[in-house]
C-alpha positions in Angstrom: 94.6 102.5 91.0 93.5 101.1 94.1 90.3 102.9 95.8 90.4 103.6 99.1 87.7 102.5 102.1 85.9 105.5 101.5 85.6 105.6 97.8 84.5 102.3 98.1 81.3 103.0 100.1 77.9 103.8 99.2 75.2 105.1 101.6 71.8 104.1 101.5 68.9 105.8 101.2 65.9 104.5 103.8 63.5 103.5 100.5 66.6 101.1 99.3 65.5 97.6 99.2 68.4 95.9 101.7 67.6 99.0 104.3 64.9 96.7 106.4 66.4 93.7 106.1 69.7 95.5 107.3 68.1 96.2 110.4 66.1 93.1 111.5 69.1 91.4 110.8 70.9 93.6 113.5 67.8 93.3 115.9 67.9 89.6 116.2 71.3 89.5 116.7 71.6 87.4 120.1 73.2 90.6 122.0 70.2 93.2 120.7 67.4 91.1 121.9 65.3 91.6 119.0 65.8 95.9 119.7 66.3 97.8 116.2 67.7 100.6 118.0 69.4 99.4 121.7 69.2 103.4 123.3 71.6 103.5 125.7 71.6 107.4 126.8 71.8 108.9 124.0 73.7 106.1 121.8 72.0 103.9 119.9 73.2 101.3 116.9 74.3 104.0 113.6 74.5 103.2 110.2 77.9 104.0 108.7 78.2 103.1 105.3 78.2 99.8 102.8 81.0 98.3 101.3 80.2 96.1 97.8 80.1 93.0 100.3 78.9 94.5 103.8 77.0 97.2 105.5 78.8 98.6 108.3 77.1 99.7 111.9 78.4 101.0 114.7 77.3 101.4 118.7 79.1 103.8 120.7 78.0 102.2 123.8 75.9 99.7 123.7 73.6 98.6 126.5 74.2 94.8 127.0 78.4 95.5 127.2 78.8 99.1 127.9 81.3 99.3 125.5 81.9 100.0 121.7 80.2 97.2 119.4 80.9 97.1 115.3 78.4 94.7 113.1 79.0 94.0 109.8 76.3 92.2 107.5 76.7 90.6 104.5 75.2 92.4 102.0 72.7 89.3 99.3 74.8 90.3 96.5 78.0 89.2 98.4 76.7 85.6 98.2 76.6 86.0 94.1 80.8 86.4 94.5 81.0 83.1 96.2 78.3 80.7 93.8 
């Protein structure tokens, strides 16, 4: 049996080891500017979930394109699959 997208995904808890490097990954992405966070209004970058290979953010409108933006990082234990 297949699992679907949302059997698949774990959520992580802020004392997990990846959480940190999750987010300064996102923040020095080129468009964030080295911003954690990127408030616009009352949006700012959300953490949805991780996959076995990604986590998975979202931005319902961020500030440097005023529109939707989805990141997806690869998660270190991706990288094992691959060696």
């Amino acid at each position: 049996m297949i699992e679907s997208w949302e059997e698949s995904m774990e959520y992580l808890d802020t004392s997990h080891p990846e959480w940190a490097r999750m987010w300064d990954e996102l923040a020095y992405y080129p468009m964030n500017d080295g911003d954690h966070l990127c408030i616009n209004g009352s949006d700012c970058w959300e953490y949805m979930g991780s996959s076995a290979d990604h986590h998975h953010l979202r931005h319902a409108n961020h500030p440097a394109t005023n529109s939707a933006e989805y990141f997806y990082i690869e998660r270190p234990r991706a990288a094992v699959g691959w060696a």
